[in-house]
BATILUM-723156 format. One record per residue (C-alpha): y, z, x; chain. Coordinates in steps of 0.05 Angstrom, whole numbers, always signed. Example, Ala and Ser with C-alpha at 12.3 -4.5 7.8 and 13.67 -1.06 7.14 Angstrom:
       v       w       u  domar
     -90    +156    +246      A
     -21    +143    +273      A
This chain:
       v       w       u  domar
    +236   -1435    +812      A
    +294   -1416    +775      A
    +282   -1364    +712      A
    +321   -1324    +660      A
    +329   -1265    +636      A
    +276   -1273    +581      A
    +222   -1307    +626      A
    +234   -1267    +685      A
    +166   -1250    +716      A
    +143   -1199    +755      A
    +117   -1212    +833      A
     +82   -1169    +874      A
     +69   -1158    +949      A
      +3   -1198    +984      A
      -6   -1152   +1040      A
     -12   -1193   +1115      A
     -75   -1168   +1137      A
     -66   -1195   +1208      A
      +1   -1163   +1224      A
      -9   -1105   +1190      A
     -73   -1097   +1246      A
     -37   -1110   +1297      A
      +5   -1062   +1297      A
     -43   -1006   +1288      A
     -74   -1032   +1351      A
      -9   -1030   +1388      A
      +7    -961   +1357      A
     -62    -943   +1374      A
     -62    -965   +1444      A
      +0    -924   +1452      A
     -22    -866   +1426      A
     -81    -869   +1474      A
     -33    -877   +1534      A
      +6    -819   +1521      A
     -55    -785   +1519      A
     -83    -810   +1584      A
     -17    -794   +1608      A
      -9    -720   +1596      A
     -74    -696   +1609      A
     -98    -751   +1673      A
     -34    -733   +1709      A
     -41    -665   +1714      A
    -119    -662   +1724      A
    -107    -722   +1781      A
     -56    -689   +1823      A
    -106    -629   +1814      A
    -158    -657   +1835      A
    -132    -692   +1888      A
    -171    -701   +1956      A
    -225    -655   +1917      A
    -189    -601   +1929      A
    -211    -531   +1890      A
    -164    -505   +1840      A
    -111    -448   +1854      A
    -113    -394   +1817      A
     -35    -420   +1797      A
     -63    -484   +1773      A
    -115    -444   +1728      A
     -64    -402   +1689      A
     -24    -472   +1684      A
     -88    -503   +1651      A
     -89    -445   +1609      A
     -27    -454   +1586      A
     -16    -529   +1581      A
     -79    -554   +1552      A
     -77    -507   +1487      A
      -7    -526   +1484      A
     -14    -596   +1491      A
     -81    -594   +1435      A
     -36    -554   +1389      A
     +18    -611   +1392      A
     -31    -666   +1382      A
     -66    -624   +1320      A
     +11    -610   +1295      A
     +28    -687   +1303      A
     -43    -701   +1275      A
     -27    -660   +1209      A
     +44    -683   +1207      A
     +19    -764   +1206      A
     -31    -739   +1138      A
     +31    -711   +1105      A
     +64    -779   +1118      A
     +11    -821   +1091      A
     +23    -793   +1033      A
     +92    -823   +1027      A
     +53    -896   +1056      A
     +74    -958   +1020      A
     +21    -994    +991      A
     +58   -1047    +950      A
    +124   -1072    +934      A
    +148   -1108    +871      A
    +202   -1141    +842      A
    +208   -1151    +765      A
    +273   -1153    +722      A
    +298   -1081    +730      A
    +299   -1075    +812      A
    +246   -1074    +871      A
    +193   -1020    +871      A
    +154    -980    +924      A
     +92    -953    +908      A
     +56    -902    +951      A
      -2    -877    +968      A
     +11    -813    +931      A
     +27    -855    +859      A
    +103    -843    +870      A
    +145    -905    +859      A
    +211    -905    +886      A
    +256    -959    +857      A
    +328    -994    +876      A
    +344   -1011    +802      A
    +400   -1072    +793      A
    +430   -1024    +749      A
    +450    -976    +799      A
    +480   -1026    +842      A
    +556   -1027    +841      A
    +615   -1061    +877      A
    +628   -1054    +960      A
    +679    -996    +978      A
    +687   -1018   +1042      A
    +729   -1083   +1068      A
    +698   -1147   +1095      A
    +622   -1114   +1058      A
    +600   -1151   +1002      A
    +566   -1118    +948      A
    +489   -1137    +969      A
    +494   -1149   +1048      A
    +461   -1156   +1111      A
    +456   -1097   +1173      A
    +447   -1136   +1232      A
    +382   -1110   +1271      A
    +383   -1068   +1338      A
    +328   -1054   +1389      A
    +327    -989   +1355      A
    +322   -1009   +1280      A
    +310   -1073   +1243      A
    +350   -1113   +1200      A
    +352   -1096   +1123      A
    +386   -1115   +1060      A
    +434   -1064   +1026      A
    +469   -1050    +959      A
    +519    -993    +941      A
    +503    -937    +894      A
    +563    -896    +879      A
    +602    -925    +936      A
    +543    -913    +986      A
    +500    -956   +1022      A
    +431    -961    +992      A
    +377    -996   +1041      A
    +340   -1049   +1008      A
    +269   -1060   +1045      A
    +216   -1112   +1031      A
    +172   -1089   +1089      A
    +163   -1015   +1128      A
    +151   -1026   +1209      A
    +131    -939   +1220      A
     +75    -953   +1266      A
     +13    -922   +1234      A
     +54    -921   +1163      A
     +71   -1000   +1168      A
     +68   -1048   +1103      A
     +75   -1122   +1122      A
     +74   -1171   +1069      A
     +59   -1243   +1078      A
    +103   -1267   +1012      A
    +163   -1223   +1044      A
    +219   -1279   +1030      A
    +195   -1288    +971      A
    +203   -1221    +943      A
    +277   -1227    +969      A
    +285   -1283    +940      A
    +257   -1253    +871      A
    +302   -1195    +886      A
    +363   -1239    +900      A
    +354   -1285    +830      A
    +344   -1212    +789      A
    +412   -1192    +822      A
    +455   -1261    +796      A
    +422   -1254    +735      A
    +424   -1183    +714      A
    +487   -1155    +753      A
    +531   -1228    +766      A
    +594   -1181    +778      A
    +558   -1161    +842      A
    +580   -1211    +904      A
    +510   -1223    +948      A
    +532   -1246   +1029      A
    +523   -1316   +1046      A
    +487   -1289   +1108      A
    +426   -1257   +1068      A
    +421   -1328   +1034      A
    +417   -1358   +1110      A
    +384   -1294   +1153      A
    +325   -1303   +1099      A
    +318   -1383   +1090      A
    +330   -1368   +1013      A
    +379   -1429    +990      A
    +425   -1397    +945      A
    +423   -1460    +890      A
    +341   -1451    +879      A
    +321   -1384    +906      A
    +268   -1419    +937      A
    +247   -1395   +1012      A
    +251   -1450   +1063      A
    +187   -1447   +1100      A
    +209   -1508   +1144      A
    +278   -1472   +1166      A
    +244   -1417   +1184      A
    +197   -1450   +1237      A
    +261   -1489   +1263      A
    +292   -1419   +1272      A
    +226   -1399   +1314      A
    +221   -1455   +1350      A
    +303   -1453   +1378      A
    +294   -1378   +1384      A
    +228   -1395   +1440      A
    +269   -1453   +1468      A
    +332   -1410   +1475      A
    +285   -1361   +1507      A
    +244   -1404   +1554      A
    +323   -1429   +1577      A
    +347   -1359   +1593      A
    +273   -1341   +1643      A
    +286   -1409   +1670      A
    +367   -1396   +1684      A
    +353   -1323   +1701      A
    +287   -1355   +1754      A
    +336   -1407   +1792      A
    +385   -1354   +1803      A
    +347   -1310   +1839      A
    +310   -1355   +1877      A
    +377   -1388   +1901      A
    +419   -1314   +1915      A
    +353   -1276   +1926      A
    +315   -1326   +1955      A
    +251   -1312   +1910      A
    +225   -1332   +1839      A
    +186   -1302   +1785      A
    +163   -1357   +1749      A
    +152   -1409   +1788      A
């Protein structure tokens, strides 16, 4: 729906339960790996064959283990200082987007504070392309420096999914034209979102196209990368 400035509403975040789950499960099954993993490794190449422990291997234990208690209690102590900073909504209304935490702060990207690209080829509101390292976000400029723009936080035990995601962008992105139309947004944060830039509306059907070329493409690539080592190594993988 298209608004104005008068009638611009405010929308808030509808948190997605189901991701939001399953990624503390994934976060908590790693955490219980590396667990596993530093204290079953040493106590199974200890206790190997039954053997007795050496008198070296006791002043290791004695060593290690507080150590290794002392950096879980440290990390434990660190994650309760974090979760204070823990989104635990995200809105859009005609000023900017807002992150609330779990401490009361809000922490805002106002459209007011937005100004013009200093760099060449960047438009004023663009698109970082995602890495296997960090994902893809929005941006503005604030004084000539790049001010992330997020509609979701992916920290593990700090993450905040939200089901209406594109829509929220697509709030944010109709605030932009209408309160700061000097600002250029990328075509590409139009397309990378399924937002069509006419009716601000999220395309729910472009999206599942997107997924469904993305598992095709996929499925193509274990197939190609399956025949050719079956045919130069004389074995498959999938079939």
């Amino acid at each position: 729906m298209i608004y104005n400035k008068e009638n611009f509403p405010k929308i808030s975040s509808e948190r997605n339960t189901a991701a939001t789950v399953a990624i503390y499960m994934l976060f908590g099954l790693l955490c219980i790996a590396m667990l596993v993993l530093f204290v079953g490794i040493p106590l199974s190449l200890q206790l190997e064959y039954n053997s007795r422990l050496s008198n070296e291997e006791m002043i290791f234990n004695f060593i290690y283990f507080p150590l290794l208690f002392w950096g879980i209690w440290a990390l434990y102590k660190n994650y309760l200082q974090q979760k204070q900073k823990k989104v635990i909504l995200i809105s859009v209304d005609q000023h900017g987007v807002h992150h609330y935490q779990y401490d009361g702060t809000v922490k805002s990207v106002l459209y007011k504070e937005l100004g013009r690209s200093g760099e060449s080829y960047v438009n004023d509101i663009d698109r970082k392309v995602g890495t296997k390292y960090s994902p893809a976000y929005i941006f503005g400029f604030k004084d000539g420096v790049k001010v992330p723009i997020h509609f979701s936080t992916a920290e593990n035990g700090l993450s905040y999914v939200p089901k209406n995601k594109y829509q929220l962008i697509a709030h944010f992105l109709q605030g932009a034209t209408l309160f700061c139309p000097h600002l250029k947004i990328s075509p590409v944060v139009y397309t990378s979102n399924f937002i069509n830039p006419k009716t601000f509306e999220f395309d729910k059907k472009a999206e599942r196209i997107a997924i469904f070329i993305a598992f095709i493409l996929v499925i193509i690539i274990l197939v190609a990368v399956d025949l050719f080592l079956k045919y130069t190594k004389g074995f498959s993988i999938l079939f």
